[in-house]
N, CA, C and O atoms as a printed pandas DataFrame, in Angstrom:
     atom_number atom_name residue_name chain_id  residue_number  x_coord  y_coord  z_coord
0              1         N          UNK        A               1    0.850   -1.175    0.000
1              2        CA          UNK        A               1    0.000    0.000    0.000
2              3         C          UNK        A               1    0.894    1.236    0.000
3              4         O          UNK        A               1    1.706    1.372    0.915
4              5         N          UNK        A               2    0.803    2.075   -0.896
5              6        CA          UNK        A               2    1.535    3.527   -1.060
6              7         C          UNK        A               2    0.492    4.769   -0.709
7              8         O          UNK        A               2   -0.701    4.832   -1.006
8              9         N          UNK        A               3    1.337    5.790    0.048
9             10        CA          UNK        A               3    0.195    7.053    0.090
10            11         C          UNK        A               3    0.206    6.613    1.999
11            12         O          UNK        A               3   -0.729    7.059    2.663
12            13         N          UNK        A               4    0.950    6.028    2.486
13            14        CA          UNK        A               4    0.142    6.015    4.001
14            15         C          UNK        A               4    1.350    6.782    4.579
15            16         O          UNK        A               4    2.477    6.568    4.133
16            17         N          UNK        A               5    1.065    7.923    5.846
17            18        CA          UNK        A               5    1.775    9.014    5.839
18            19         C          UNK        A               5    1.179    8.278    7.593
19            20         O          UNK        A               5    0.098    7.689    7.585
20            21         N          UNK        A               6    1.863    8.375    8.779
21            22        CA          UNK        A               6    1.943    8.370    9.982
22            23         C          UNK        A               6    2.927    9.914   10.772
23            24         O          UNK        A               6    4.083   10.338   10.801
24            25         N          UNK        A               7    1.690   10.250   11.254
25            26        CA          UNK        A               7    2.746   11.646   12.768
26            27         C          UNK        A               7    3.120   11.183   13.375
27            28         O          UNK        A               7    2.236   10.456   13.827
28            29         N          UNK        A               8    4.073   10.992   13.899
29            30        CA          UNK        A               8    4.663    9.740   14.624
30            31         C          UNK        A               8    5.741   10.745   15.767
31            32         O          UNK        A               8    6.385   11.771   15.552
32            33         N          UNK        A               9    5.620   10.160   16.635
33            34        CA          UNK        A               9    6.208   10.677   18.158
34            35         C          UNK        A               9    7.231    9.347   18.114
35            36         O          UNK        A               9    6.547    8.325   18.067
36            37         N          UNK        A              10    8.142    9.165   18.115
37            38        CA          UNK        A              10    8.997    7.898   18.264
38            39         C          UNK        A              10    9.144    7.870   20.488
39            40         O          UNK        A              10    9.619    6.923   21.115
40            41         N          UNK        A              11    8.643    9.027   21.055
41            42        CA          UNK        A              11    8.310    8.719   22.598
42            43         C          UNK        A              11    7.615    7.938   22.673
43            44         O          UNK        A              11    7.867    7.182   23.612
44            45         N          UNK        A              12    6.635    7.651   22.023
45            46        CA          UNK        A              12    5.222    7.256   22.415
46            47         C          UNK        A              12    4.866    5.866   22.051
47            48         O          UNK        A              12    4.933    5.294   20.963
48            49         N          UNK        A              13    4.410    5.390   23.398
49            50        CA          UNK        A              13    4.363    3.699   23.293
50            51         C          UNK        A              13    3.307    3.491   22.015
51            52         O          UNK        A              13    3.683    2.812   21.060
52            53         N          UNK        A              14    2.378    3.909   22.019
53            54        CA          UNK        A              14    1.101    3.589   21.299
54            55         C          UNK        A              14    1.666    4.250   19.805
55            56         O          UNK        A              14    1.245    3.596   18.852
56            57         N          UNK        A              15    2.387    5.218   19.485
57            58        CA          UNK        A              15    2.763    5.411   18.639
58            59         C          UNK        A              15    3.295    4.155   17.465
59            60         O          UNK        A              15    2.937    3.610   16.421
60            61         N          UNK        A              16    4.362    4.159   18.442
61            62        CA          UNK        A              16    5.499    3.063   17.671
62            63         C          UNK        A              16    4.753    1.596   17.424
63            64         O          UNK        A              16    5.080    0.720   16.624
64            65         N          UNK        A              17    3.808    1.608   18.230
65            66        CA          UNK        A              17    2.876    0.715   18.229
66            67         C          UNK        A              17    2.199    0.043   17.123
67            68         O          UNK        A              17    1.996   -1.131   16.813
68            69         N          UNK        A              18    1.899    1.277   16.599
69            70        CA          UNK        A              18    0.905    1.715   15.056
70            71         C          UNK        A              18    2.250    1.510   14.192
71            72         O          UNK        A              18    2.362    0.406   13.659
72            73         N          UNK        A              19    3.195    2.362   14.008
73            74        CA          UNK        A              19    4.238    2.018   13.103
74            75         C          UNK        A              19    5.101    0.585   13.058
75            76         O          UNK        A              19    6.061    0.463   12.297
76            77         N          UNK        A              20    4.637   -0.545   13.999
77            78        CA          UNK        A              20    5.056   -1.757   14.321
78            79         C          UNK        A              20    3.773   -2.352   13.354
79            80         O          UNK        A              20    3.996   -3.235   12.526
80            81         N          UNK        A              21    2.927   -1.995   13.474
81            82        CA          UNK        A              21    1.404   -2.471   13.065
82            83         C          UNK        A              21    1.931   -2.771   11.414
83            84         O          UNK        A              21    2.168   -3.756   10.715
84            85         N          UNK        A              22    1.949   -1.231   11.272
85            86        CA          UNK        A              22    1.417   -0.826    9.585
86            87         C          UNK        A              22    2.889   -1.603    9.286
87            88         O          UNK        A              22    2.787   -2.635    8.622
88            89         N          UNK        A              23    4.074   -1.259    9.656
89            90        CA          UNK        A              23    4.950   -2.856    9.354
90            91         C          UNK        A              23    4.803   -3.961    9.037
91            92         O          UNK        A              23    5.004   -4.425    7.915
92            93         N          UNK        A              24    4.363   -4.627   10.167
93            94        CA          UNK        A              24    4.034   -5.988   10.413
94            95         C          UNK        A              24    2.694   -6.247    8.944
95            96         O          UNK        A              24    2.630   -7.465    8.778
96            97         N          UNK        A              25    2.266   -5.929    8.506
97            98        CA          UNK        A              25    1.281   -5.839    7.494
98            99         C          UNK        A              25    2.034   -5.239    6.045
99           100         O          UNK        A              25    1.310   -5.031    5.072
100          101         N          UNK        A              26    3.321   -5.009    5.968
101          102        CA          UNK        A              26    4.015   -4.877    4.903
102          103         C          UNK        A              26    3.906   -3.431    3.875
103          104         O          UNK        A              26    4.359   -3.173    2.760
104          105         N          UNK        A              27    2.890   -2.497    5.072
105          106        CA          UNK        A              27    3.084   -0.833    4.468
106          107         C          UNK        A              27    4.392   -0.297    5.611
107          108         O          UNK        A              27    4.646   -0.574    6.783
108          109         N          UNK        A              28    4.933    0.465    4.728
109          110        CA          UNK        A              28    6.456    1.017    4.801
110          111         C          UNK        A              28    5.646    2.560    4.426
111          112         O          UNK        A              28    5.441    2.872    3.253
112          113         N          UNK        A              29    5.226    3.462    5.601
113          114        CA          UNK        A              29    4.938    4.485    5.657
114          115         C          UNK        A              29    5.929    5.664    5.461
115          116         O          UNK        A              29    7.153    5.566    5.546
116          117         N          UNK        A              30    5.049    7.081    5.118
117          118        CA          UNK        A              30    6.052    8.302    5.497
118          119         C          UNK        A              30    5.804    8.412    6.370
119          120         O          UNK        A              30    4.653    8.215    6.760
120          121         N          UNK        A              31    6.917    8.842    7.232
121          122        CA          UNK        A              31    6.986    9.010    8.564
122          123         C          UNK        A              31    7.095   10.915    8.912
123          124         O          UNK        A              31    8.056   11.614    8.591
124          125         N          UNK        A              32    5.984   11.344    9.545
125          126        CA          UNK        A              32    6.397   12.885    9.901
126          127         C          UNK        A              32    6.347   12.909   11.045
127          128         O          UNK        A              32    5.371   12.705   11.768
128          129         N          UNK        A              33    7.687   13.231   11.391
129          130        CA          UNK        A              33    8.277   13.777   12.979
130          131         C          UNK        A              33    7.867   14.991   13.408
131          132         O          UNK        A              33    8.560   16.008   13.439
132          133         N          UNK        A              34    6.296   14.841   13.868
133          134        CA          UNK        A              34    5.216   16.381   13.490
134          135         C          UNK        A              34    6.159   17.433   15.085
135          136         O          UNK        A              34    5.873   18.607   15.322
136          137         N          UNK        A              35    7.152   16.674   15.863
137          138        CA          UNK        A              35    7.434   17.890   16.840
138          139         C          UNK        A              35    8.343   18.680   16.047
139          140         O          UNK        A              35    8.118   19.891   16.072
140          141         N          UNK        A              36    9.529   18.198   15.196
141          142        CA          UNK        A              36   10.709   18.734   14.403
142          143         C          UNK        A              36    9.771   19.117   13.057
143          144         O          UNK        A              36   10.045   20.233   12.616
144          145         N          UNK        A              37    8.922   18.539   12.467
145          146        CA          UNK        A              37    8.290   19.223   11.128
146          147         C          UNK        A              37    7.094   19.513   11.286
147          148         O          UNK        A              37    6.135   19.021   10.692
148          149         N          UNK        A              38    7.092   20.546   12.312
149          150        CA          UNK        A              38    4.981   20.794   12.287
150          151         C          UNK        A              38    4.424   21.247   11.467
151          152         O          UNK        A              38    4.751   22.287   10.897
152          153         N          UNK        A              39    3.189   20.386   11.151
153          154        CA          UNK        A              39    2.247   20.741   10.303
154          155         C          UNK        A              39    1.407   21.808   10.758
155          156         O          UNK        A              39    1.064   22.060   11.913
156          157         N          UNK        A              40    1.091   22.470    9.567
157          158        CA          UNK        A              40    0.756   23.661    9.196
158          159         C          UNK        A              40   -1.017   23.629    9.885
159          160         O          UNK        A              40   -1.658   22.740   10.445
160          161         N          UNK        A              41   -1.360   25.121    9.486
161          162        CA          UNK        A              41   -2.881   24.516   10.106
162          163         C          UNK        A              41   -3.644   24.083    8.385
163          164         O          UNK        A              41   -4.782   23.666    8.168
164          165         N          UNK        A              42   -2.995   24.251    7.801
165          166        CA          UNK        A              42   -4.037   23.822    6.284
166          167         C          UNK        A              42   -3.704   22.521    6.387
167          168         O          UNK        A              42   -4.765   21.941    6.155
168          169         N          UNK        A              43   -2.971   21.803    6.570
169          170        CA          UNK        A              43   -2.351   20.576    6.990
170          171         C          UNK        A              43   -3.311   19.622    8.213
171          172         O          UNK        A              43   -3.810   18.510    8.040
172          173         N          UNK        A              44   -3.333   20.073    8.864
173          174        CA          UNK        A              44   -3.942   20.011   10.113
174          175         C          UNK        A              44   -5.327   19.859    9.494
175          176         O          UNK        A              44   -5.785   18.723    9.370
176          177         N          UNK        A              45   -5.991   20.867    9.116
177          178        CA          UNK        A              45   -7.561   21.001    8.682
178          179         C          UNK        A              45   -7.843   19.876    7.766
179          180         O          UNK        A              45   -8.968   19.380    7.712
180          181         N          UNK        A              46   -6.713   19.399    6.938
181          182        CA          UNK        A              46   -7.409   18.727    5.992
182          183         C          UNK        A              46   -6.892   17.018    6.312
183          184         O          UNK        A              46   -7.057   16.007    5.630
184          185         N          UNK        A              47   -6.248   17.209    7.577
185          186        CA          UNK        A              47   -6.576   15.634    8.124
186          187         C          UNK        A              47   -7.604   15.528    8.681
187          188         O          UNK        A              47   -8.318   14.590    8.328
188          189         N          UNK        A              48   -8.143   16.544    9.891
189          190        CA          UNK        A              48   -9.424   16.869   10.338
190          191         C          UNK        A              48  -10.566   16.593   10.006
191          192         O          UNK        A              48  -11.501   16.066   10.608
192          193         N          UNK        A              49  -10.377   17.176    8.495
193          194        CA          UNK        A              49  -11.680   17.312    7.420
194          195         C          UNK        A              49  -11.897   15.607    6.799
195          196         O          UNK        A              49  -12.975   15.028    6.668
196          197         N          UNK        A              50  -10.858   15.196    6.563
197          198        CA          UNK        A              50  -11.331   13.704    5.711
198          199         C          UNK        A              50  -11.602   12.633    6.724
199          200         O          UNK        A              50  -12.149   11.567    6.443
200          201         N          UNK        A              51  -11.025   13.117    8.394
201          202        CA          UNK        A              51  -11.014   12.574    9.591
202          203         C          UNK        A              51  -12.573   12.418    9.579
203          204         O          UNK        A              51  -13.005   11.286    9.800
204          205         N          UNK        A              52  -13.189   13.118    9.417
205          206        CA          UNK        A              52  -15.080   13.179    9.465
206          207         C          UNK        A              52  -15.075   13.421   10.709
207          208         O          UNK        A              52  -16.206   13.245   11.162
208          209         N          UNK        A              53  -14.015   13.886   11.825
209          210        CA          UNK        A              53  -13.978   14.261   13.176
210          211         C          UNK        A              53  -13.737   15.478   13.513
211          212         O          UNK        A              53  -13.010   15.950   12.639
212          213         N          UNK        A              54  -14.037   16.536   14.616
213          214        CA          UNK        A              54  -13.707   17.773   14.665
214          215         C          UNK        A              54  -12.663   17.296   15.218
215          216         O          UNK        A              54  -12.399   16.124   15.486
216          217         N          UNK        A              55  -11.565   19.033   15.526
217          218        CA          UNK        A              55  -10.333   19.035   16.152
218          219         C          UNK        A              55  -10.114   18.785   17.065
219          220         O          UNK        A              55   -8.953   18.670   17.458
220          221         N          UNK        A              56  -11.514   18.527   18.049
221          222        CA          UNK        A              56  -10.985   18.093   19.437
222          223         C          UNK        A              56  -10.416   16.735   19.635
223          224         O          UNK        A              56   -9.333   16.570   20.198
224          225         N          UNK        A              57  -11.373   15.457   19.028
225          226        CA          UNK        A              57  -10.165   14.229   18.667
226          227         C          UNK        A              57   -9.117   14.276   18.124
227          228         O          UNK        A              57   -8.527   13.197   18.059
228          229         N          UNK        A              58   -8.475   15.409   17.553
229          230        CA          UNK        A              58   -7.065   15.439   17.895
230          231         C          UNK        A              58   -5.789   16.338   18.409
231          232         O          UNK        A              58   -4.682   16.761   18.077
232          233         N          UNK        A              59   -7.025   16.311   19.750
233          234        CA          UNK        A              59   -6.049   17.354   20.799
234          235         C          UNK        A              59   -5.796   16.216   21.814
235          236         O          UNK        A              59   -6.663   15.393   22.109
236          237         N          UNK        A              60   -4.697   16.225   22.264
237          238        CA          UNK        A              60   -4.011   15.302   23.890
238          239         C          UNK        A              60   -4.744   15.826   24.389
239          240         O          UNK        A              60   -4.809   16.943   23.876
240          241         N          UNK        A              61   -5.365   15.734   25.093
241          242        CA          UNK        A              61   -6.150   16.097   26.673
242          243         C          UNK        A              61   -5.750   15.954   27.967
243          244         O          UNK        A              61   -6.055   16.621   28.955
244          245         N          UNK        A              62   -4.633   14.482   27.790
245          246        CA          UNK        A              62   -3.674   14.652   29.048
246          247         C          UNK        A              62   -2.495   15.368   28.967
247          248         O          UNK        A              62   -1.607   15.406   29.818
248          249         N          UNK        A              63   -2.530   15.917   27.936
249          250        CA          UNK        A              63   -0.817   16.926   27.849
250          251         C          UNK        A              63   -1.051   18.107   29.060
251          252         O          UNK        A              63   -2.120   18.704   29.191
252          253         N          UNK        A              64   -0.124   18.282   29.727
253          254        CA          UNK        A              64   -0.274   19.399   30.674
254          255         C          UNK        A              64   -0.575   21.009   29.839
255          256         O          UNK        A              64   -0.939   22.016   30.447
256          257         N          UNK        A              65   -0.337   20.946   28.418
257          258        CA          UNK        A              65   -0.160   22.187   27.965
258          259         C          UNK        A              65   -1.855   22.486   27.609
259          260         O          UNK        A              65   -2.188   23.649   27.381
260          261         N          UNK        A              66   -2.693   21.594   27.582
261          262        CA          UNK        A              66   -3.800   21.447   26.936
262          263         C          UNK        A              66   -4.692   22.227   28.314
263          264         O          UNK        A              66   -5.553   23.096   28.176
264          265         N          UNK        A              67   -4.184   21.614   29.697
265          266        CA          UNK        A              67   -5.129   22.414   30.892
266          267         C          UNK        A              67   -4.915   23.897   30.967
267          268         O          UNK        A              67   -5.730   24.801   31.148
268          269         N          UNK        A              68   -3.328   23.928   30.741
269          270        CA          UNK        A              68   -2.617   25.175   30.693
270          271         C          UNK        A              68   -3.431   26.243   30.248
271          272         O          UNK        A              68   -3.632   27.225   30.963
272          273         N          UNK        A              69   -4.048   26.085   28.799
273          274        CA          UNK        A              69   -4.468   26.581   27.719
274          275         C          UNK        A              69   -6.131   26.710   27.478
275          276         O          UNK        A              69   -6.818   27.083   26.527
276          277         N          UNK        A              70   -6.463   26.140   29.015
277          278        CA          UNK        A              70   -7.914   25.866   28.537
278          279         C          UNK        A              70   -9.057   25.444   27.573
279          280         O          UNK        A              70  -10.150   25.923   27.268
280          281         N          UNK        A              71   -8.148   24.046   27.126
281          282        CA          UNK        A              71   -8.362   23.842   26.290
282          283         C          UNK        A              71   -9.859   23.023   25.555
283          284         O          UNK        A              71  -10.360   22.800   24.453
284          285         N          UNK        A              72  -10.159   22.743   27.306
285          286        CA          UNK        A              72  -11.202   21.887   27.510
286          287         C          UNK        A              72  -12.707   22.437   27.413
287          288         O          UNK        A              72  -13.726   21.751   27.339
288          289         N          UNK        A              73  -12.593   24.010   27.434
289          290        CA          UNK        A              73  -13.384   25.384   27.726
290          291         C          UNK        A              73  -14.257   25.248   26.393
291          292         O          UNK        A              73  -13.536   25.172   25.399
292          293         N          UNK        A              74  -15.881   25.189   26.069
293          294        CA          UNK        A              74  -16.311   25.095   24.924
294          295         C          UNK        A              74  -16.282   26.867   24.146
295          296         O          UNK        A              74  -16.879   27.222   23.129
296          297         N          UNK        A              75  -15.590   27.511   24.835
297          298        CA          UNK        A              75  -15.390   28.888   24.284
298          299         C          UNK        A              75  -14.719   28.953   22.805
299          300         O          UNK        A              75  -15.054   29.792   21.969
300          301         N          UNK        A              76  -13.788   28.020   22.605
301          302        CA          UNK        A              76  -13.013   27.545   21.346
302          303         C          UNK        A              76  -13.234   27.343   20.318
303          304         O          UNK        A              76  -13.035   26.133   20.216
304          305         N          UNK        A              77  -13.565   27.745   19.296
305          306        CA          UNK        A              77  -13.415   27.608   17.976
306          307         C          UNK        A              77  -13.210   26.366   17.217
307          308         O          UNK        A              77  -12.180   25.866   17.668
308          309         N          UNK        A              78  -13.486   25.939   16.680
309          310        CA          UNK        A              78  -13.209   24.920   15.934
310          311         C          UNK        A              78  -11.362   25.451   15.136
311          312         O          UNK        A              78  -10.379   24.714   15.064
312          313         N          UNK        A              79  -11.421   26.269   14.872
313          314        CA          UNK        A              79  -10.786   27.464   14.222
314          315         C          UNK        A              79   -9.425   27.879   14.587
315          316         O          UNK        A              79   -8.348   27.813   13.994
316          317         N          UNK        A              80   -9.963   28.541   16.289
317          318        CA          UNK        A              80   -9.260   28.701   17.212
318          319         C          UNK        A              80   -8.060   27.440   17.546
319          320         O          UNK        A              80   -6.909   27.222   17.169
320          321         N          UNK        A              81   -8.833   26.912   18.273
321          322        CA          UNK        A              81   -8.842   25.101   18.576
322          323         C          UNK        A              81   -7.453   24.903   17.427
323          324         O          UNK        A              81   -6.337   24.866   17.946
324          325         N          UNK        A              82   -7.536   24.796   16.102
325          326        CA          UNK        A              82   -6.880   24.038   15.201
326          327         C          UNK        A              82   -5.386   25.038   15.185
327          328         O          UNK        A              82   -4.232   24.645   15.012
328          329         N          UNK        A              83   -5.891   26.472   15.433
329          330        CA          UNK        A              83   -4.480   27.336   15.589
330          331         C          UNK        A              83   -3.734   26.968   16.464
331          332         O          UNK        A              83   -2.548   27.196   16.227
332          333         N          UNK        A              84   -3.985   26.410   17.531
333          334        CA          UNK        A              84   -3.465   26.246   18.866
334          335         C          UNK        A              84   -2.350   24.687   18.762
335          336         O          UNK        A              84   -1.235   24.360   19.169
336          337         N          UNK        A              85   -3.471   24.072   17.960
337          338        CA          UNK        A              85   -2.789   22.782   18.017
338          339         C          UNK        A              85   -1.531   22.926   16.679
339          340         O          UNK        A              85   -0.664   22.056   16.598
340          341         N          UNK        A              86   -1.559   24.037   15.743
341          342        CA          UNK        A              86   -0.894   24.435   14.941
342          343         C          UNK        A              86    0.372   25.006   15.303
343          344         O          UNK        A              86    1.401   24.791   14.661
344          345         N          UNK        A              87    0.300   25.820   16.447
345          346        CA          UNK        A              87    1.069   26.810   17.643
346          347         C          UNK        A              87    2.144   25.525   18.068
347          348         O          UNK        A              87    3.353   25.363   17.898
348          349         N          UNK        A              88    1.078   24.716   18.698
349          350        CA          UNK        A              88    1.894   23.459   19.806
350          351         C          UNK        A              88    1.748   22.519   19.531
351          352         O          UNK        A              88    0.639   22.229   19.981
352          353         N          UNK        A              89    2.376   21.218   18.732
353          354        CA          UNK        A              89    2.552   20.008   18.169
354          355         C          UNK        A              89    2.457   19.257   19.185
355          356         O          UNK        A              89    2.132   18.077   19.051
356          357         N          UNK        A              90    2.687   19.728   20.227
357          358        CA          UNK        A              90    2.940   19.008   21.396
358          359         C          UNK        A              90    1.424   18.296   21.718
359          360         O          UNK        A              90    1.242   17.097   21.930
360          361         N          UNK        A              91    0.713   19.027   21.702
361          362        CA          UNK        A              91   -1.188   19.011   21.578
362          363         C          UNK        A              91   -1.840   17.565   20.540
363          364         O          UNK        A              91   -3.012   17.189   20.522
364          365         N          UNK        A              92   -1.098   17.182   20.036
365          366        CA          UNK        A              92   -1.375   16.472   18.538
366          367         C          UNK        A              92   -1.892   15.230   19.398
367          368         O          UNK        A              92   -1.007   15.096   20.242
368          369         N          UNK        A              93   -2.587   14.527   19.563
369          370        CA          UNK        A              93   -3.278   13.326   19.809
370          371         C          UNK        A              93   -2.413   11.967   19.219
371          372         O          UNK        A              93   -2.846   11.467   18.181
372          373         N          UNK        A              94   -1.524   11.522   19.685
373          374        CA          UNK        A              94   -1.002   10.861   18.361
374          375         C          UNK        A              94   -0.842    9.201   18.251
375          376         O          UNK        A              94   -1.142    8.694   19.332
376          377         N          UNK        A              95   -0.471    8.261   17.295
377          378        CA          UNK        A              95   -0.225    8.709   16.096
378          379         C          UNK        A              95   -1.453    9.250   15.639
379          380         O          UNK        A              95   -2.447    9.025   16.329
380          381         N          UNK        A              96   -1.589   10.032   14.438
381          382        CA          UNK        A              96   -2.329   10.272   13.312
382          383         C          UNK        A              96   -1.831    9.436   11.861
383          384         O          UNK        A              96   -0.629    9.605   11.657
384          385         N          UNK        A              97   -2.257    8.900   11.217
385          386        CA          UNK        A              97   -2.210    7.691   10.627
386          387         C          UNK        A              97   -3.405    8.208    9.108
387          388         O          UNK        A              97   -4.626    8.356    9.057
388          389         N          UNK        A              98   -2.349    8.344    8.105
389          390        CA          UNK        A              98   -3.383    9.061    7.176
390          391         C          UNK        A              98   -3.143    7.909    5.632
391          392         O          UNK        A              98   -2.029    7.813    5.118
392          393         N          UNK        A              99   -4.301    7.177    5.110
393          394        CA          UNK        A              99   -4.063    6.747    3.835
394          395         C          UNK        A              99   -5.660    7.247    2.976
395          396         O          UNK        A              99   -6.697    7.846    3.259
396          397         N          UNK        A             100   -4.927    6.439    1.594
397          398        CA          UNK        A             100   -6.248    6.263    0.720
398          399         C          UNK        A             100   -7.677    6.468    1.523
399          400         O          UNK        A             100   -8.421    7.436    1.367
400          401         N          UNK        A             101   -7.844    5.652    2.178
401          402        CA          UNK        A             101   -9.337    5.103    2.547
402          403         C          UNK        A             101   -9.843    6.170    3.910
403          404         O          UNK        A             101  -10.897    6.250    4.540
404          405         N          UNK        A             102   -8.569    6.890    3.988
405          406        CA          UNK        A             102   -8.861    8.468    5.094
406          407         C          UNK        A             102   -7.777    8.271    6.857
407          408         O          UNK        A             102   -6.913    7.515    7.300
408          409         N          UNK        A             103   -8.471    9.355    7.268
409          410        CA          UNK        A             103   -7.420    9.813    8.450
410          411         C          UNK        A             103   -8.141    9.093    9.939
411          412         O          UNK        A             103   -9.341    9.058   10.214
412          413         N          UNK        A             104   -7.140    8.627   10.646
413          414        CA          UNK        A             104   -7.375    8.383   11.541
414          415         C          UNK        A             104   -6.446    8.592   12.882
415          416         O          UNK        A             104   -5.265    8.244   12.876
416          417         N          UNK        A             105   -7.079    9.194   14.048
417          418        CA          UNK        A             105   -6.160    9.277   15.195
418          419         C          UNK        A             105   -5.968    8.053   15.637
419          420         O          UNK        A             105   -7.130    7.749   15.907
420          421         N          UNK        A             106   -5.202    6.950   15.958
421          422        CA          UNK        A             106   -4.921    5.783   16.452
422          423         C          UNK        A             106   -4.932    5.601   17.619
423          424         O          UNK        A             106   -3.839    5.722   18.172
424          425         N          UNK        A             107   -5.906    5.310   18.326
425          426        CA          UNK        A             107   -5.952    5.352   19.759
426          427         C          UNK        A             107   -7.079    4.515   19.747
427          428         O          UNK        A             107   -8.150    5.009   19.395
428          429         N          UNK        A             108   -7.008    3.067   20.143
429          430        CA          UNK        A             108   -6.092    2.479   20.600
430          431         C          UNK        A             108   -5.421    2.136   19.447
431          432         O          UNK        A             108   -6.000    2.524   18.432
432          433         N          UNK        A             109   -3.943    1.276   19.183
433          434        CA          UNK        A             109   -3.379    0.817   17.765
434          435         C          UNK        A             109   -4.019    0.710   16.933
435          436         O          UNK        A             109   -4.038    1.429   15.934
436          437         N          UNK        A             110   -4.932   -0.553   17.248
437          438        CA          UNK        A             110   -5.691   -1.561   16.676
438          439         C          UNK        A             110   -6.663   -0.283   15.305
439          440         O          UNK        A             110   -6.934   -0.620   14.153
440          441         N          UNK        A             111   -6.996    1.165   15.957
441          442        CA          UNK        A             111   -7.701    1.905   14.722
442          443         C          UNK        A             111   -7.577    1.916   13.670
443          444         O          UNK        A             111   -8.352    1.779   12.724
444          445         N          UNK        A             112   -6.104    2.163   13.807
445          446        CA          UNK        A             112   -5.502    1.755   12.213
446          447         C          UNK        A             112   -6.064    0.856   11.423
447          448         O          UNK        A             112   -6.704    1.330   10.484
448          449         N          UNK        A             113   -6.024   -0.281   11.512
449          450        CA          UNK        A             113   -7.139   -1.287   10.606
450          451         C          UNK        A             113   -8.128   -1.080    9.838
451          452         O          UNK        A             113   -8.360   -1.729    8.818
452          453         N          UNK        A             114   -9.140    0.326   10.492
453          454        CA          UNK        A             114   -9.895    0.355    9.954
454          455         C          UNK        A             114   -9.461    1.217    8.346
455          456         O          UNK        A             114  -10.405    1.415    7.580
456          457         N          UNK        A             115   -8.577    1.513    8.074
457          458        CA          UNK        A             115   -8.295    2.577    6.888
458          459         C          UNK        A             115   -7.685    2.085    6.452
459          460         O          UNK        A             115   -7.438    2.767    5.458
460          461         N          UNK        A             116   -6.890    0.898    6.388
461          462        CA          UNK        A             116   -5.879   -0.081    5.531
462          463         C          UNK        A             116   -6.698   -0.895    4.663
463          464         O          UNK        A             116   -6.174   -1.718    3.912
């Protein structure tokens, strides 16, 4: 399978998890190291958008920067919301796991499946 693009945190258990996955199944992904190459917010919007999910599934909620920021506050924008997570990569829900068949936040691994 070509076209499958993973945000990938190489910290993150559940991350590497997903990139063990889409391995083990014989896709050899692009890999974006979204803390060193952050995506843009047009970037952002249009994983969002094919996601069929708003931006809040893919904000961390346990990141300390997210309470910091009030992030939880329905005052936010959809808009807003996506600048923020644009601002701070750190915010990114991750992996994000994007092919053909559409975007998915991977939480738990196993999500992935459904878009392969």
């Amino acid at each position: 399978m070509t076209g499958v693009r993973i945000y990938h945190n190489p910290g993150c258990g559940t991350s590497r998890n997903v990139l063990a996955l889409l391995r083990e199944r014989g896709v050899e992904p692009a890999v974006v190291l979204y803390l060193k190459t952050r995506p843009g917010e047009e970037e952002l919007a249009g994983l969002v958008e094919r996601s069929g999910l708003g931006v809040r599934a893919f904000l961390r909620s346990r990141e300390k920067l997210y309470a910091e920021l009030d992030l939880g506050n329905a005052k936010w924008s959809e808009a807003e919301l996506l600048g923020k997570l644009a601002e701070n990569p750190a915010l990114l829900n991750r992996p994000v796991v994007e092919t053909a068949k559409g975007v998915r936040v991977c939480r738990p691994a196993e999500t992935v499946l459904e878009i392969l």
